[in-house]
N, C-alpha and C positions, 0 to 999 in steps of 0.2 A: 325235676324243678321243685325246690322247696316250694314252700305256702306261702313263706312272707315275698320270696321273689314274683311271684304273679302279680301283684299288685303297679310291680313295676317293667315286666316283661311287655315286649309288642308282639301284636296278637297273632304276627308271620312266627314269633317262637313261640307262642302258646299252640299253633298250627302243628308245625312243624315238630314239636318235641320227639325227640327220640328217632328222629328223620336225618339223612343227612342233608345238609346245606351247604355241604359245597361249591353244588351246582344242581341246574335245575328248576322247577318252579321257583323253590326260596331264592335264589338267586334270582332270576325276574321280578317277582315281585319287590326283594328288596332294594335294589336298584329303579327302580321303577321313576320316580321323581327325577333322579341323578338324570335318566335316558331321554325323557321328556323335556327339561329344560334345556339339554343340549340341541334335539329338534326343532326344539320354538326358537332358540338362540339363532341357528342357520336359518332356517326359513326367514327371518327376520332378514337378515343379513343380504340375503337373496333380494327380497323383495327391495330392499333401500337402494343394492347394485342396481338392480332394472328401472327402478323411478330417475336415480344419476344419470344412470345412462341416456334414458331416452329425454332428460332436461335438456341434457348439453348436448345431445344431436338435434334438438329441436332449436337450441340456440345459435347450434352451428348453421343449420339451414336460413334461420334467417338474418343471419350475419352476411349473407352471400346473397342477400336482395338484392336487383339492380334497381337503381331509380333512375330514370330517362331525366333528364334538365333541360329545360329549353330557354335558351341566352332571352332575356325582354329585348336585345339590340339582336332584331333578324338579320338588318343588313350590314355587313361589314364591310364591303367595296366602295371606298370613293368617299369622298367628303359631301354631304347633302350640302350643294348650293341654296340658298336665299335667293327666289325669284327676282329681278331686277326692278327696280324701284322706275316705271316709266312716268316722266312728269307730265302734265298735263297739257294740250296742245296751248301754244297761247293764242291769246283772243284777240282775229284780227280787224286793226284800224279800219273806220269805216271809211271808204274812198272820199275824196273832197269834190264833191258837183262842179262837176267843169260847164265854163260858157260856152253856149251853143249861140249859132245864128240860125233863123229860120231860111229853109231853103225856097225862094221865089224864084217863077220862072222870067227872063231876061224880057220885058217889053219896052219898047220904045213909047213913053207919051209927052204928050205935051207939059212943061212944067207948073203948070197951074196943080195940074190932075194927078202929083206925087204927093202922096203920104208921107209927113215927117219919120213915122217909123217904116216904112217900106224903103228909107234911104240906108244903103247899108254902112258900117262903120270904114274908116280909115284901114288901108291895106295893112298896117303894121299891126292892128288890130284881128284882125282875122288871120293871119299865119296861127293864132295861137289860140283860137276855138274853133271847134269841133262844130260840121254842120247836122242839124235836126230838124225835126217836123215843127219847132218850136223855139223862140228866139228865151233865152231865161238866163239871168248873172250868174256867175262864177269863177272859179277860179280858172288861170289863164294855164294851155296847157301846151308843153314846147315841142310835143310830138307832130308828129307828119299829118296833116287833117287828112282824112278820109272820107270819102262820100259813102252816105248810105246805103246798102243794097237792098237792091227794090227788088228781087225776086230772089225762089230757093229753087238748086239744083244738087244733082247729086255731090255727097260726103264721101269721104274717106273712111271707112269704118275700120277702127283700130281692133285688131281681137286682143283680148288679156290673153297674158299669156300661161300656159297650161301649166300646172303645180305638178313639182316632180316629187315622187315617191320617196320619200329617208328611209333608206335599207339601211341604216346606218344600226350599227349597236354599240349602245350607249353602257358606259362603264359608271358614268357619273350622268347623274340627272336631276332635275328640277325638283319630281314628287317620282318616289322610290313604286316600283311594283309592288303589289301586297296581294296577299289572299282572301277572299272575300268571305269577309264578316271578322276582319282585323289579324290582328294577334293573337288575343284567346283565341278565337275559332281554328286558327292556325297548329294552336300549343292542342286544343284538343283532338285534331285530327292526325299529331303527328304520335302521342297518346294511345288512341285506338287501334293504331295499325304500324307503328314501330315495331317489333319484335327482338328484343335485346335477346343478343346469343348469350350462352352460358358463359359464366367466371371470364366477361370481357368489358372490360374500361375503360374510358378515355376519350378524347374528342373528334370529331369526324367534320367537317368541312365541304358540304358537297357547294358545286356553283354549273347554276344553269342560266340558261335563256328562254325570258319571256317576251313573245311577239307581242305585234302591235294588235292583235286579237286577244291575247291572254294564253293562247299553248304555250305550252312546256318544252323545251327541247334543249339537246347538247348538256346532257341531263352526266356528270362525272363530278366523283371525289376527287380533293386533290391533297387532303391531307386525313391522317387519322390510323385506326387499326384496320388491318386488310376486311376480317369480319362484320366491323361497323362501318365499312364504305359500300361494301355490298348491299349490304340490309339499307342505310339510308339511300342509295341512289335508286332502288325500288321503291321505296315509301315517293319521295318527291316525283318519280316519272308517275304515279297514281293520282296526285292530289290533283289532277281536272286543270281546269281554266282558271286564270289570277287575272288581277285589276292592272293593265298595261302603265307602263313607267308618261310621265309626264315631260313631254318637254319643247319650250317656247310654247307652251299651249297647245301642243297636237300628241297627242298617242304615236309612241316608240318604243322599237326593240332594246332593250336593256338586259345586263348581265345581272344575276341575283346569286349572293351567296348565304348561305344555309347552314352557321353552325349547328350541332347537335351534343349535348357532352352526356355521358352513360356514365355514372359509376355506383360502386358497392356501396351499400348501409354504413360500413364498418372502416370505410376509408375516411 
């Protein structure tokens, strides 16, 4: 290597002079840069795949949430009646004080010794009051006169008669069944112990019967997918005792139906 070239030689050929470089250390080290950016270039590359990837499988997983919905109208059967408007009794006229004769026992006396009021009135007169203890005016009354009864014997005693039991089940009623402590309470109970099956959507429909106690029973789906009819007719035969259906004012058995709808985030 001349003198003036060194100044502008690299120091793998100032190493190397008179060496071959074909291959070999000069070869590694002269490539050395070239070999390294190509490493950090994939490793890069690498790293960016694996962060994508697991973006969009973590987007995909929650694209596939189920969210449970629960309808604010629980009950769907039947038209809620309006209790009937009963008017008030009306207030009855006061009877009009009918005339009475006093009742005297029949003596015979002498006319002198007759009390102008101890004379009784005119026949046509008495058909049409009423005898008492007391002779006092009023009005004239056209019914049959009656003598008063002067002693008490035995009565006829009427029994009421005995109130029969409503097995009846009621589709449509007054004041609907509900679950005790409303609707929220309801939404939250159905919340904690629903279990949505995987990748399943859609609405479910279950209808049961609440007694006049508040059991649960005859507890079936009647619309929905086969998975969310199972799962909900388990949830509802769990939820306990309900507030029995209302009707004319006495606790009855009533039908209750129970939309539920499930679907994905992403629907």
């Amino acid at each position: 290597m001349q003198i003036q070239d060194i100044s502008r030689a690299d120091i793998l050929d100032i190493l190397f002079e008179g060496r071959n470089k074909d291959y070999g250390a000069y070869d590694l080290r002269k490539t050395y840069n070239r070999r390294l950016t190509k490493a950090l270039t994939a490793m890069a590359s690498i790293c960016l795949l694996l962060i994508g990837g697991y973006t969009l499988a973590g987007g995909s997983r929650s694209s596939n949430t189920h969210t449970l919905v629960i309808d604010d109208t629980v009950v769907l059967a039947g038209t809620v009646h309006e209790p009937p408007i009963i008017p008030p009794p009306p207030v009855p006229k006061p009877q009009p004080q009918l005339a009475t004769i006093k009742s005297t026992t029949i003596r015979i006396m002498p006319d002198q010794q007759v009390k102008p009021e101890d004379v009784p009135p005119p026949n046509d007169a008495t058909d049409q009051v009423k005898i008492g203890t007391d002779t006092h005016g009023g009005e004239l009354s056209g019914d049959i006169v009656e003598a008063p009864s002067s002693g008490t014997g035995v009565q006829n005693v009427i029994e009421a008669p005995k109130k029969e039991e409503d097995e009846t089940i009621y589709r449509s009623v007054e004041i609907e069944s509900t679950y005790p402590g409303g609707l929220e309470s309801w939404k939250r109970f159905l919340l904690r112990n629903f279990r949505v099956p995987d990748e399943v959507s859609g609405t479910v429909i279950v209808q049961f019967i609440v007694d006049k106690e508040g059991n649960v029973s005859d507890v079936k789906a009647i619309s929905g997918p086969d998975a969310l009819q199972a799962e909900a007719v388990r949830v509802i035969k769990k939820s306990g005792q309900w507030t029995p259906a209302i009707q004319n004012g006495r606790k009855v058995n009533s039908y209750k139906k129970q939309p539920i709808v499930v679907r994905l985030e992403n629907e």
